[in-house]
N, C-alpha and C positions, 0 to 999 in steps of 0.2 A: 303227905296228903296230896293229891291228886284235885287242881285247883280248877273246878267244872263251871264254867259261866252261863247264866241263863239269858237269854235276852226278852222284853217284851218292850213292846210299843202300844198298846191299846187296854182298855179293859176288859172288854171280852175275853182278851186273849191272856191276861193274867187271873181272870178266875178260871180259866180252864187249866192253866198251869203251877197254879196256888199248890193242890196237893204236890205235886212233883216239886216244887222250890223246897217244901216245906223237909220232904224225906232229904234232898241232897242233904239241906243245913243240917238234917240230926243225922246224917251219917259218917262215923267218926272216920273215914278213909278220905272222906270229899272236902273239900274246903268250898264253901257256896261263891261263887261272887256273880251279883246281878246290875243288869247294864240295863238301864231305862233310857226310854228313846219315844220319839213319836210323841201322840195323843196325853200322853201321861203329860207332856210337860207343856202343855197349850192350855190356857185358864178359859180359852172357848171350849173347849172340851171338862173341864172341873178341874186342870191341876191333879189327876188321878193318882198322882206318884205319892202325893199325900197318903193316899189309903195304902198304896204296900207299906208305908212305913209305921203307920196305925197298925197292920198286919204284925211289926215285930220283926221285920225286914229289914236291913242295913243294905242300901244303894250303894254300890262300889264306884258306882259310872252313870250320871246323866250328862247323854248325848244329845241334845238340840241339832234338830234341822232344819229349822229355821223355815219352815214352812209359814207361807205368810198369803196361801191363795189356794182355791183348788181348782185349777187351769194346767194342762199341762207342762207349761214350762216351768211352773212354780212346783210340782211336783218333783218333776225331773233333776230343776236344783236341787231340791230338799234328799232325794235322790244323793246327787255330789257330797252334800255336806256330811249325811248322814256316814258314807265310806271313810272321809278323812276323819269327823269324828273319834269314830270307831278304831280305825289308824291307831290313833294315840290311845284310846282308849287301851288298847289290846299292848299296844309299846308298852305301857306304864304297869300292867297289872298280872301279866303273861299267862291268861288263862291255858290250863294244855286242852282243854274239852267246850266247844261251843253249842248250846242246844235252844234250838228255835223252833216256832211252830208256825206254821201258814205258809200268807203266800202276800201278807203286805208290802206295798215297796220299803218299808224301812226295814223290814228284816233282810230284804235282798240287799243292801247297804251293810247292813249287819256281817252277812256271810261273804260279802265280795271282800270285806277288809281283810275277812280268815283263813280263805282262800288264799290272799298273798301273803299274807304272813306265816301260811303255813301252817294253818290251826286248824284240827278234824272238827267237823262240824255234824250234830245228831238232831236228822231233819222230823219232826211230828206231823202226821196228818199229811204225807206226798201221796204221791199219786193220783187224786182227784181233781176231779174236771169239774169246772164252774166256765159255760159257754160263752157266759156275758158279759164277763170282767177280763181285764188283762190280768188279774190276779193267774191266771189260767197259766198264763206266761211265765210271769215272778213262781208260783209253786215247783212247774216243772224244772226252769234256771237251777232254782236251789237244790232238788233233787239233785242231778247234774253236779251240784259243786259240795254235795253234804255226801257221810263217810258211813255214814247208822240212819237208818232210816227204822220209824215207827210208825203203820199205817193203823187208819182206825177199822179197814175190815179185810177181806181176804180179795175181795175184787184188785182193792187198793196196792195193795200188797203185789200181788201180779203183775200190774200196771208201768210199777217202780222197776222191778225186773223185765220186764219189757222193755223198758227204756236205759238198759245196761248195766245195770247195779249188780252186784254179784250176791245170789238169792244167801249167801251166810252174814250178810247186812242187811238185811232186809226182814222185818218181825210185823205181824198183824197182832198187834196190843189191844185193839177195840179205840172205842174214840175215849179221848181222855175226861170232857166234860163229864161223862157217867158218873166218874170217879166222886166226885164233891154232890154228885144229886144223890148219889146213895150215903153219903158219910155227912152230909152238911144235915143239921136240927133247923129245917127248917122254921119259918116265923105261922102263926095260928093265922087265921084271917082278922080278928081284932090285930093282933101284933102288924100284923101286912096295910090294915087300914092307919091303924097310926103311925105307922114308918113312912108310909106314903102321902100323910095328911087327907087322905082322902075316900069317901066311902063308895064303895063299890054299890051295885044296882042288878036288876036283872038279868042284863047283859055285859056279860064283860068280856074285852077286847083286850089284848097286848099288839100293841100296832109296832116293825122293826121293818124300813125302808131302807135299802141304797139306791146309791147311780146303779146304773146297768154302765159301767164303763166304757165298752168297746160301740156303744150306741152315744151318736152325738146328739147332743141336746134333747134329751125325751126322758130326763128327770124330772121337769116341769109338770110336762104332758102327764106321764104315768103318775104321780104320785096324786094331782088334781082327780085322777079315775077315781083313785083310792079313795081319797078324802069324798069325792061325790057318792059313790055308794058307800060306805060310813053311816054318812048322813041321814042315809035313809032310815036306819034304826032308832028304834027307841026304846026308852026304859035302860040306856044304857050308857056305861062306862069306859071311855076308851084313853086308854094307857098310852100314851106315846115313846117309845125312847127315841134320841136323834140319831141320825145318821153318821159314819166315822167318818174322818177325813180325807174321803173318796175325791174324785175331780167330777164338780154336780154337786157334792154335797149342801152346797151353802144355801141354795135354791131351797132345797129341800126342811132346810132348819128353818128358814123364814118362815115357810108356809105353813109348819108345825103351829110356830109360833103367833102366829096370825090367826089360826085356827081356832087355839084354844083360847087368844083375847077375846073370839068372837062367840066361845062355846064355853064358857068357863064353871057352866053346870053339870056339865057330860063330859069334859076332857081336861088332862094333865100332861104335862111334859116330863122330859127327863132328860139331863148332858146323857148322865149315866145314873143304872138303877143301882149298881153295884151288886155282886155276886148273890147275896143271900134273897136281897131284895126282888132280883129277877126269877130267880129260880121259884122263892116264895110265890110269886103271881102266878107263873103256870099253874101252881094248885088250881088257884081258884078261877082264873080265864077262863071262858068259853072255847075261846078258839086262840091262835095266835094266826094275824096276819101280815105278809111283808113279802121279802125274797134274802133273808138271814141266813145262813147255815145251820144257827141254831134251832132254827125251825126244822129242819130236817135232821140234826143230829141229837139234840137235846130234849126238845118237844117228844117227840114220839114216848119217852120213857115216862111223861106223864097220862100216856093212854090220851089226850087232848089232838083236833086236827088241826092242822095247820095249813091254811091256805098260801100257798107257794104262786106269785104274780111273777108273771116273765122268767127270761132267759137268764138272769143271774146266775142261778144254782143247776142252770142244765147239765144233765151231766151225773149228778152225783147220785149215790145210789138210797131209794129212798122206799118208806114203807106207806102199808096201807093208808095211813091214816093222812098223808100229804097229799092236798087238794092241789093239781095244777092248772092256772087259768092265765089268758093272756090278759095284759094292761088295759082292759078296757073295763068301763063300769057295769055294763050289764053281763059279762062273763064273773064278775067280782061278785055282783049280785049274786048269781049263781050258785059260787062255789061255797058265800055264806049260808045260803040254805041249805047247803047238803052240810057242812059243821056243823049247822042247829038242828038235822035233822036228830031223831033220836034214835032210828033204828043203826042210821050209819057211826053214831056213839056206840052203840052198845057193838057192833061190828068188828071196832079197831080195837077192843081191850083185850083181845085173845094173837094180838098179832106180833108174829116176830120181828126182833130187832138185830139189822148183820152188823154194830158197832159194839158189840160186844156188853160186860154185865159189871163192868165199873173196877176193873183191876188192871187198869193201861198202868198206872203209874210202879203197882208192885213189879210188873211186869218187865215197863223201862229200869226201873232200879235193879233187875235184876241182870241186865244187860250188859250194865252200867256196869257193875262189880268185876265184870270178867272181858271186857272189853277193852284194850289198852293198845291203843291207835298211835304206834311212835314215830312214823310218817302219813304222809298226804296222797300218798303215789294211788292207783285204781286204776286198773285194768277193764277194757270195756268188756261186758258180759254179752257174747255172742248167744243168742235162742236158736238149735239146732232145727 
């Protein structure tokens, strides 16, 4: 058996991966082993590793990185720690296949340990551009240092080749989230109110903020926009989840939290909604607003608009239905009126989506099967 390691650090990024962990484990060739790391094991984030294990998931490897600030230099260790981690982690268990998705720093820790070790590494989701983060940085790295690349569309796909990859490793699967929005039984809206404690109103919001990374201190500023036009609504319900453990992030969670002390008949919080739980709200949301990926990759597939703030997600390739406005409150204003408008609803339900129709995962597995990587070596792929 052919012993495939999956890595995740965050929850977003384990319910996008959920289907794909789930086929390795029932595939009788694969032997699963998953290596937790990151957000999952910080109890300001919920202790998240709890839930893959509810999941029915056996943890082979939790990695601590001991992340203890979100400042650059506190990153940057957590960085350090996360590779020697990982070191032993990969010493003790000798996965022969590494498979990561994104573009967070601990998966770049992740794949720098595999790299020297000598372990092929099968990158999800390369090739895309996000302006406003270093993540921008971290995704292409790992491109770079990964052996199987799976992009979520055909721009994506290109991109990776472009940047030397040799096009017979390189596959456009579509984006993997799709995968769990078409197979997961979603919760009713009664189900959705009492999983959430909380009943929904005329208007309803799913609000998902980050730092803009590569912008020094304008967390503060920008999310204040945010919450100031918010405000202006009414008859309505606004959702919060926090922000992940970006550099800026903690700014951000205060003022969440201060928010809804202050509003606690029109707003709710969340560390995390958890997979069914999120996906659930889309249904019923009016809109979703933030600078998420998943608002650009996920969102769209419930026909709902998504207001897109700042340069975070520049870059990446997006459909009708994403409103983009810069961090100020009266452009925010704005772009909520065109999501309530009604004509511009009815507009986006006939619109196409390039991340593909929810078969990344058969897709990867099938890659998976016939793929058998027994060095690290790559040749750079010149574009004639």
């Amino acid at each position: 058996m052919r012993k495939i390691a999956v890595v995740t650090g965050s929850r977003a990024e384990y319910g996008l991966l959920k289907p794909l962990i789930k086929a390795i484990k029932t595939e009788q060739s694969f032997e699963l082993q998953l290596f937790v790391t990151g957000m999952h094991l910080m109890p300001v984030f919920g202790n998240t590793f709890k839930q893959i294990e509810e999941d029915g998931f056996q943890i082979d490897a939790k990695i601590d990185d001991g992340l203890n600030g979100d400042d650059a230099r506190s990153i940057s260790k957590a960085i350090g720690n996360t590779i020697a981690g990982f070191a032993e982690a990969y010493y003790n268990l000798k996965p022969e296949l590494v498979i990561v998705l994104g573009d967070r720093s601990e998966i770049f820790g992740a794949v720098a340990a595999a790299v020297i070790d000598n372990i092929p590494v099968a990158h999800i989701h390369g090739g895309e551009t996000t302006e406003g983060a270093y993540d921008e940085f971290i995704r292409h790295a790992i491109t770079k240092m990964s052996h199987l690349h799976f992009a979520s569309c055909e721009v994506y796909r290109k991109r990776i080749i472009q940047m030397g990859e040799n096009p017979a490793t390189v596959f456009n699967v579509g984006a993997i989230g799709i995968d769990s929005i078409k197979k997961l039984k979603l919760l009713s809206i009664d189900e959705f109110e009492k999983a959430i404690n909380y009943k929904l109103n005329k208007i309803n919001v799913l609000i998902t903020f980050h730092p803009v990374t590569l912008e020094e201190n304008t967390a503060k500023h920008q999310f204040q926009e945010l919450i100031d036009a918010l405000d202006r609504l009414t008859e309505v319900t606004l959702i919060f989840t926090k922000p992940n453990s970006d550099k800026g992030g903690a700014s951000i969670i205060k003022m969440i939290d201060d928010y809804v002390i202050r509003n606690p008949t029109k707003s709710i919080s969340f560390n995390s909604l958890g997979q069914l739980r999120y996906l659930s709200a889309l249904q019923y949301v009016d809109f979703v607003i933030g600078n998420s990926s998943s608002g650009i990759l996920e969102v769209p597939i419930f026909k709902k608009p998504t207001i897109n703030i700042g340069d975070r997600q520049k870059g990446r390739e997006m459909t009708k239905s994403i409103i983009n406005c810069k961090p100020n409150r009266n452009e925010i204003l704005q772009a909520i009126q065109k999501a309530l408008n009604v004509q511009f609803k009815i507009e986006i339900q006939n619109q196409s989506n390039p991340y593909g129709n929810g078969t990344a995962t058969n897709k990867i597995m099938n890659v998976l099967r016939i793929s058998h990587l027994e060095n690290t070596k790559k040749s750079f792929y010149d574009l004639l």
